[in-house]
N, C-alpha and C positions, 0 to 999 in steps of 0.2 A: 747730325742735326740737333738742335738745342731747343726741348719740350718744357715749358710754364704748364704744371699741373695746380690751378693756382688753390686746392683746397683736397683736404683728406679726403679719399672717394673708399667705398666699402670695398674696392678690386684690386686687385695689385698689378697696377698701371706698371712700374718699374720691372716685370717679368717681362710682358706684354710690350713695352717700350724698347727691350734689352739692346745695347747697342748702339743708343744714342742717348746724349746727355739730356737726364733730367733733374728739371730745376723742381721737387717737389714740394710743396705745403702740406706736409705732411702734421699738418697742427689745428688744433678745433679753433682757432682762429684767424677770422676771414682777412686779409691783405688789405689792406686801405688804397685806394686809387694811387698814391702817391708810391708804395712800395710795387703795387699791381704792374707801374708804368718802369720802374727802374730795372723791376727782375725778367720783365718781356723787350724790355730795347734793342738784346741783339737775340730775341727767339724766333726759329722758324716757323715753331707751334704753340698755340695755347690752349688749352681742354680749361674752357671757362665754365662759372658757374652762373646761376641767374641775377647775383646778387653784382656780379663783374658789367663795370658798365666800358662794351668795349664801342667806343667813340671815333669818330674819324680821325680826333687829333693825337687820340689813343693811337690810332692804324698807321699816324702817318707819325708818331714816334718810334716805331718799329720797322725798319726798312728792310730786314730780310722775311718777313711775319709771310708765311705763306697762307695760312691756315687754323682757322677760330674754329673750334670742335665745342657745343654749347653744351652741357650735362642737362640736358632737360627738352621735353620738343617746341614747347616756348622760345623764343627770341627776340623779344622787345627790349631785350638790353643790348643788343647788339645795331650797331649801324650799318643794315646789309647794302644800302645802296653804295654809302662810302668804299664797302668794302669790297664791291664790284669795279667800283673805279679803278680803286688799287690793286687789283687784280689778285684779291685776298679770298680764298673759298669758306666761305663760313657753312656749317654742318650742324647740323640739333641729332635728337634722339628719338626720330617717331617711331611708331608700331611697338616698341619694344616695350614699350610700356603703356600702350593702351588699355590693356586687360585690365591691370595693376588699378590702373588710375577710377577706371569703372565701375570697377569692383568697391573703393574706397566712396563714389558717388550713390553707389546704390545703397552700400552701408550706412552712412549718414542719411540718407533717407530713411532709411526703417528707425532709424536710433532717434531720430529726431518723430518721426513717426508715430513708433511706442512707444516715445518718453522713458528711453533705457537707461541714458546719463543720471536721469532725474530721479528713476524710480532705484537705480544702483546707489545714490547719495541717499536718499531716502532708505532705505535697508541698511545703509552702513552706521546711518545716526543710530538705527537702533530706533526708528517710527513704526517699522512693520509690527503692529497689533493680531497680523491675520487676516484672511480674507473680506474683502468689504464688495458687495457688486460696483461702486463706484470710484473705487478706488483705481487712480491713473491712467485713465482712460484715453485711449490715445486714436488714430482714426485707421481704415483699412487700406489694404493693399489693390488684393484681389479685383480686378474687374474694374479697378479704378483706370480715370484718363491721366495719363503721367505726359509732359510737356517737356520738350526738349530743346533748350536754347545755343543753338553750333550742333551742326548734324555731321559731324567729319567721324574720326577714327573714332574717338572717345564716344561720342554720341550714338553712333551707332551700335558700337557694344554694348550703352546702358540699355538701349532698345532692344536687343538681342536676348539682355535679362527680363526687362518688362515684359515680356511675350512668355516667358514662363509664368508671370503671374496673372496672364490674359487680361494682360491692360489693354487701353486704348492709347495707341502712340501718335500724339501730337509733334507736329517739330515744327521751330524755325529758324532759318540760314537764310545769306546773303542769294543762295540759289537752289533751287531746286533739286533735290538726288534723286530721280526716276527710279533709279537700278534699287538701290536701298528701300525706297519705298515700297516697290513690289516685293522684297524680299523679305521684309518688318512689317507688309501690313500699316504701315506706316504714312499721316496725312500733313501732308506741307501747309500750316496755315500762317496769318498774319500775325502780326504780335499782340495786337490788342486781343487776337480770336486765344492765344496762347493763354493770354495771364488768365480770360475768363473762365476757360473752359478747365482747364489742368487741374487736378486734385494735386498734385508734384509737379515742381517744377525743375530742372536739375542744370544745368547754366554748365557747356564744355565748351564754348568760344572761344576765341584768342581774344586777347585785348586790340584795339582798334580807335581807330574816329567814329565808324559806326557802332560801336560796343560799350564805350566808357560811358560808365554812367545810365546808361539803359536802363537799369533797375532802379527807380526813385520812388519816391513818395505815390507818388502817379500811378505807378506801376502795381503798389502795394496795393491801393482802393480798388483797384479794379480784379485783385484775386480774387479768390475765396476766402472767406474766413476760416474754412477746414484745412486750410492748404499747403503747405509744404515746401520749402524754398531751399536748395540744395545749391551750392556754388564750388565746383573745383576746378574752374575757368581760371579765370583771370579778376583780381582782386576789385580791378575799378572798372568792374563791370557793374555793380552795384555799389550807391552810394552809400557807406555805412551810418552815417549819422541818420539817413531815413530808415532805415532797417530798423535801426535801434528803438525808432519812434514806432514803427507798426507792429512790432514785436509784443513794445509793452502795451499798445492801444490796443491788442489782440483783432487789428485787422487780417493779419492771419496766424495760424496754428502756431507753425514753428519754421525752423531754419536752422541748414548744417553747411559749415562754412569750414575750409579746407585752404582757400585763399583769404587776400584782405588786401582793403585800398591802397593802406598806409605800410604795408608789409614790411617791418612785422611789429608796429605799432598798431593797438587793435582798438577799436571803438571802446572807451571804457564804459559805457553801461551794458555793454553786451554780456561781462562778466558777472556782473550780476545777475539775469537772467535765465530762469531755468528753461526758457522753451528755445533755446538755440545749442546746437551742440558743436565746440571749436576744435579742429584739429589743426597741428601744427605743419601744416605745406606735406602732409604724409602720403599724396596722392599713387606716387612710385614709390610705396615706402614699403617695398619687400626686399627679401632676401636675393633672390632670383633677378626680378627688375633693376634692383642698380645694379646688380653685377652687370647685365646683361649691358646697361647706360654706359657704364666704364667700358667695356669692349667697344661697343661701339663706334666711342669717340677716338679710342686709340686706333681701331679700324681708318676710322675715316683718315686721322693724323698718316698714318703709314701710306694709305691709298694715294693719300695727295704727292707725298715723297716721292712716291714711287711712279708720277706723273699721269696718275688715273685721277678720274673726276667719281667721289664716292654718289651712289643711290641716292645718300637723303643731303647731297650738296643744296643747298638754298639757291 
């Protein structure tokens, strides 16, 4: 069988693969749609990336294409209904990087929180004089209400840390999780009750018709001004040109941003900006997590071959 690995992965997919031919991208640069389509035409498999947009006309250039393995647990680049039609199993990378990813949302909360980005450039210019009582003063943790927007794998985990700091866990989703709730302590409110009430707010959604854009202008007046805005969802979940705007009108605190609209074109006045803190898509950005991502997807590639339908099939 003939495997499109279509971008370098931290694993070594070609151990893992042995046995059958692969076509690797073994190069820090991403394949253009046009090279994407020519190297997958007669591939059984592809172990795609977020950035591969795989299309129905994509799916139906590929006529032996069994199976789209996504490196990430997102899938909006992929066309899963086409690819049911075509009787093509497409596979993401959940659970395995939940932790990972929560871990990297709770961090940009505190960093964005104490002002660590801010106050680490500030020490480096060489402005630290010495202690001052009001010097970078940033807001608390402890016993605050933290708001959670997508209450699934990721959410739950950031909820799982928040309960070490004896928050209050707010959340809203498309539906209610009973089971999670009694086990977080955790209360299902509306969204307008979210943006009021939440000191943080930390956004693990998928992107959607009901998600894009949710975060506007609107959204920003009705926080708090102390408040905290955390995104390692899905980039147009919030509009960035309003951000930009409540950021500098200090309708609220701050914000730590992980994803982006226009990815990986980023609002340019954000970078001016000291009360936002930008990380580069690093959500699974561990050692362990993308190894774990790579297995995975090669897992599923093999599972499909072998005429089993993988756990996290779509």
């Amino acid at each position: 069988m003939k495997i499109l690995v279509t971008a370098k992965l931290p694993y070594d997919v070609l151990k893992h693969l042995e046995g059958h031919e692969v076509d690797y991208n073994n190069t820090d640069d991403p394949l253009t749609p046009a090279e994407l389509a020519e190297r997958a035409k007669d591939a059984d498999a592809v172990i795609s990336m977020l950035s591969d947009k795989i299309t129905a006309d994509f799916m139906k250039g590929c006529p032996t294409l069994k199976v789209v393995a996504n490196y990430a647990v997102g899938y909006n680049n992929i066309d899963v209904a086409a690819a049911k039609e075509l009787g093509i199993t497409v596979c993401n990378t959940p659970d395995v990087l939940t932790q990972a990813t929560a871990e990297l949302g709770f961090s940009l909360m505190m960093a964005a929180g104490r002002r660590i980005v801010e106050s680490d450039k500030f020490t480096r210019d060489r402005k630290f004089r010495g202690w001052k009582s009001d010097m970078m003063l940033g807001v608390d943790f402890y016993g605050k209400t933290i708001g959670i927007f997508g209450f699934g794998r990721i959410g739950q985990a950031v909820a799982r840390m928040a309960a070490g700091f004896n928050m209050n866990i707010l959340y809203h989703s498309r539906s209610k999780k009973y089971t999670a709730e009694m086990a977080m302590n955790a209360s299902f409110v509306d969204f307008e009750k979210l943006l009021r009430k939440s000191d943080f707010i930390i956004i693990t959604a998928p992107a959607n018709e009901g998600t894009k854009h949710k975060f506007t202008m609107d959204a920003f007046k009705q926080m708090k001004p102390t408040s905290v805005l955390v995104n390692i969802g899905r980039g147009e979940i919030v509009k960035e040109s309003d951000l930009a705007d409540a950021l500098e009108q200090k309708l609220i605190f701050a914000a730590g941003l992980d994803v982006y609209e226009f990815e990986p074109v980023i609002e340019e006045r954000l970078f001016a900006l000291d009360n936002v803190v930008l990380a580069p898509h690093i959500g699974s950005g561990t050692t362990d997590t993308r190894a774990a991502m790579g297995a995975l997807c090669c897992d599923s590639v093999l599972s499909v071959f072998a005429g089993k339908t993988p756990n996290n099939a779509l």
